[in-house]
N, C-alpha and C positions, 0 to 999 in steps of 0.2 A: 836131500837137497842137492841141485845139482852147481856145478863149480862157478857155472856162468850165470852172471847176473843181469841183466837190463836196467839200465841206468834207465830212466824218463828222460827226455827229449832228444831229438835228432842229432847222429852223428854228426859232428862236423869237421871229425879228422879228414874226409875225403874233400870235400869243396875246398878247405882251408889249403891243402896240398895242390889242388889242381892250379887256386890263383897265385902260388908260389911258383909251380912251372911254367904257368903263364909269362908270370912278371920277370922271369929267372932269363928267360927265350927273348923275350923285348929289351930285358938290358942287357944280355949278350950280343944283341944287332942293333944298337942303341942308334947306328948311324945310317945303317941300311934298310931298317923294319925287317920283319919275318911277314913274309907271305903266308893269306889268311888260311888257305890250304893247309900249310905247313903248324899252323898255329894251332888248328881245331884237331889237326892230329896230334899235338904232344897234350892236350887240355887232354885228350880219351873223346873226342865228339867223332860220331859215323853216322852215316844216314842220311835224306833229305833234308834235317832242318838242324844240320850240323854249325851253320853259317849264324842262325840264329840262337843257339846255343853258347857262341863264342862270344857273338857280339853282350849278352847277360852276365856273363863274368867281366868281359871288358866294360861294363859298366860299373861293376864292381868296385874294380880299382879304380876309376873315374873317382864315384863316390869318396876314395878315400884318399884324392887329392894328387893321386896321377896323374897327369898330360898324356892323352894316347891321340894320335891321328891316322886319317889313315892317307898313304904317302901316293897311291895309288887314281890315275885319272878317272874320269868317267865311262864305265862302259868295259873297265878291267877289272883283272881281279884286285881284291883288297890286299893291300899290304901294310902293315903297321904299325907305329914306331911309338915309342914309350919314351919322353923326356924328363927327366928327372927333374924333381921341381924341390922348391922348400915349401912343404903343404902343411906347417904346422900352424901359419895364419888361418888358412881355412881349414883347421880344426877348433882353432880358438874362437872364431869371430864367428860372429850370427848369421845370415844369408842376408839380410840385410846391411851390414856393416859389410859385408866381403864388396856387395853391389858396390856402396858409396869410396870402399878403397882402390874399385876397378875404374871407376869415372877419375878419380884425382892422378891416379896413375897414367889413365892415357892421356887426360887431360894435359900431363905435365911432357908427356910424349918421356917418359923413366924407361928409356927401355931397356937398362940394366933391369929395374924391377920387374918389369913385364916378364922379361925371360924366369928369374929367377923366382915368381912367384907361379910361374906357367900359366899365362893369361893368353889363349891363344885368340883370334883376329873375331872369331864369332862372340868372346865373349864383350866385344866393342859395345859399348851402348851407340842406339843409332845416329844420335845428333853428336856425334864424336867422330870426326874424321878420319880416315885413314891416316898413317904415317906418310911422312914425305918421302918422293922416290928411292933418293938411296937408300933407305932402310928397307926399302921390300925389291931391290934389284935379287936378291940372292933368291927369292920367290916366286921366278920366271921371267917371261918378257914383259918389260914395263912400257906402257904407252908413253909415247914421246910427250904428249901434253896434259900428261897424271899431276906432276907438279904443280902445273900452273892451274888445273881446277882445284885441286887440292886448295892452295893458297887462296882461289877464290872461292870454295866453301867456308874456310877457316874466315875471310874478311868479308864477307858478304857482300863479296863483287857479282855484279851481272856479266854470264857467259853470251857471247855470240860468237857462233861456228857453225859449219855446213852440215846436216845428215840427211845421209841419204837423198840428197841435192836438194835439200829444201835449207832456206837460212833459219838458222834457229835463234832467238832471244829469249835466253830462261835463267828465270834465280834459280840456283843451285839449292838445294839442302841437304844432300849428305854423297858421300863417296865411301864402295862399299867393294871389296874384292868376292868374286865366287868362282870356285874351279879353274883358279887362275884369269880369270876376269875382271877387268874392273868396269864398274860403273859409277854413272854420278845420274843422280835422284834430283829429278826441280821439277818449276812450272814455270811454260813458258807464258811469254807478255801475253799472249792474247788468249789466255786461259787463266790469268792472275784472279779474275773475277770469283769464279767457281773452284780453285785450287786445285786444279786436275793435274795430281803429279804424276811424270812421267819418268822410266827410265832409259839413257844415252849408255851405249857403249862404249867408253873410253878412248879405246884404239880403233874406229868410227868417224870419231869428230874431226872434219880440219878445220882447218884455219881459225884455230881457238884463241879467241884475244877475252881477256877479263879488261870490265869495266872499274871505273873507283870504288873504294874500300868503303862499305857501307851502302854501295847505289842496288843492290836486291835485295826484296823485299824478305822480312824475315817471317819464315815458314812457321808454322808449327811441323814439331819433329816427330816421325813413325815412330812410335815404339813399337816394343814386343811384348805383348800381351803376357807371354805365358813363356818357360823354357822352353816346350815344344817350336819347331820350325813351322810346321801346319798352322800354328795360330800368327805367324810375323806378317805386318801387312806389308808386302814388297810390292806385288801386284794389284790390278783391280781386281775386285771380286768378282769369280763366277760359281754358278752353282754347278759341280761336277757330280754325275750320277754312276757310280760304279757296282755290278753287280758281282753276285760272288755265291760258293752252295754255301747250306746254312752251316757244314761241319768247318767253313774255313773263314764264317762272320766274326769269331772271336780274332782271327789273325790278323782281319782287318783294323776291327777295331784298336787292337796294339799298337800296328803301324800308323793310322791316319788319326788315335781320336774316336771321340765321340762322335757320330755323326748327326746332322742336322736333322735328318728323315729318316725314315725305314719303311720300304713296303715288300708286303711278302709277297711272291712270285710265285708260281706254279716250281720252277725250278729250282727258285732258290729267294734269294732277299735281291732287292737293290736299296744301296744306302747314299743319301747326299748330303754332301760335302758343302759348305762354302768354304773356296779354296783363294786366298791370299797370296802363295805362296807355290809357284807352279814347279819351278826348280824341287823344292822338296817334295812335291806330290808325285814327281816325275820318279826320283831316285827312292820311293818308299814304292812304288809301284811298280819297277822295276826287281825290286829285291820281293814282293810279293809271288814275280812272274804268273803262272798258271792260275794261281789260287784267287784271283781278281779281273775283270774286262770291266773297260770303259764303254760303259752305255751313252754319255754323249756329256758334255758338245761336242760337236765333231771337229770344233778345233783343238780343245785338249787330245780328243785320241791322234789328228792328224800330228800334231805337236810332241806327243808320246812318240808315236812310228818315226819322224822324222831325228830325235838323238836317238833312238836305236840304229838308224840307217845310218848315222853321222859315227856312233859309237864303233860300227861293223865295217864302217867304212866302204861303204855302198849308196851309189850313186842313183838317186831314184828319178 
């Protein structure tokens, strides 16, 4: 007999060790983040598809109630940060009861709790407002007239304000931060009929005056289908057609979902999309890079090329 034995099932001294260095390296930088470079080297990740290797253990910890973001703009690299939370509620409580503790807590705007249960801004339900200015001044530049739509989301006042040199009148229905953006979600008067909601840029709008408390109509509110960002309906729907070879169809399918369609290609597959949600199709298809091309619309690819041009800082 020989001395060593095989236990049945998978090691898991090594995974278990790696998300200790992980977690070790994010609360040693707890204020600065670790650069994602710098991360997938202490984890042991090399190679092309090191980035996605990292971000699978940083889901890990996610899963077991860590806060991780990442601190880094769009079009850089990742960097980031690990907030130590009190994660024994969402260990106790159901996915359904954690949901309904997340509405009562923004609802009550606790944002002692929020921090300390690490509720960060994406998990807002949508017909729940943003925080009022000075709570997210520390969070970049605040538009001057974030407040006052705020309050007139929260009362369902009617906005009138200029964009884009056209006078606008529109019920509000929600206000939403993204990459340091804000926006506010309505419809305006002369699309009340059909409910064609539209999104305003916050710091965009002038001459923003709210109407009395109660004078817009009240919306029904977007939800989110699903945790994935691909299914949230932010935008109107288009159907997006992305090609890809066949060894790199599973990639896609991890990043985007299921797709609506599939047709095989001499080359390779094209698969379509209906996309809601053009921000996260943008930033899932940029981390894809080579491994995917936009077959059309041609305004999603021109709209792709134009924040890579914005990201590089090149003038087209």
């Amino acid at each position: 007999m020989t001395d060593s034995v095989k236990r049945p099932g998978r090691d898991q001294r090594g995974p278990m060790e790696r998300l200790v260095r992980i977690a070790a390296a994010l609360q040693h930088k707890s204020k600065l983040g670790v650069d994602g470079e710098e991360l997938a080297r202490i984890a042991g990740f090399d190679g092309d598809y090191k980035m996605d290797q990292l971000k699978r253990e940083l889901a890990h910890l996610e899963r077991q109630g860590w806060q991780i973001e990442n601190l880094a703009p769009p079009g850089e690299n990742a960097r980031y940060r690990m907030t130590t939370v009190d994660n024994r509620l969402r260990v106790k409580l159901t996915p359904g009861q954690q949901a309904a503790l997340r509405r009562a807590v923004l609802m009550a705007n606790r944002d002692d709790l929020v921090r300390r249960l690490g509720l960060p801004d994406s998990s807002r339900p949508s017909d729940i407002t943003a925080p009022p200015t000075a709570q997210v001044a520390a969070a970049g530049e605040v538009p001057e007239a974030l407040s006052l739509v705020v309050d007139a989301v929260r009362g369902h006042c009617l906005l009138t304000f200029g964009y884009k040199g056209t006078a606008r009148v529109v019920h509000p229905e929600s206000v939403r931060s993204q990459n340091g953006v804000w926006y506010v979600r309505g419809v305006e008067e002369a699309d009340l009929a059909e409910s064609v909601v539209k999104t305003f840029v916050v710091g965009r709008m002038v001459d923003v005056r709210a109407g009395a408390r109660g004078s817009a109509a009240t919306l029904a509110s977007v939800r989110h289908s699903g945790l994935h960002p691909m299914t949230w309906e932010i935008d109107p729907p288009v159907d997006v057609v992305l090609w890809a070879e066949a060894d790199f169809e599973p990639d896609v399918r991890r990043w985007l979902g299921h797709p609506d369609a599939v047709e095989l290609v001499a080359d390779g597959v094209n698969l379509t999309y209906r996309v809601t949600n053009r921000a996260a199709l943008r930033a899932r298809i940029n981390e894809l890079g080579r491994r995917v091309r936009v077959v059309g619309p041609p305004e999603i690819r021109d709209e792709l090329i134009a924040g890579l041009a914005e990201a590089a800082r090149i003038e087209r």
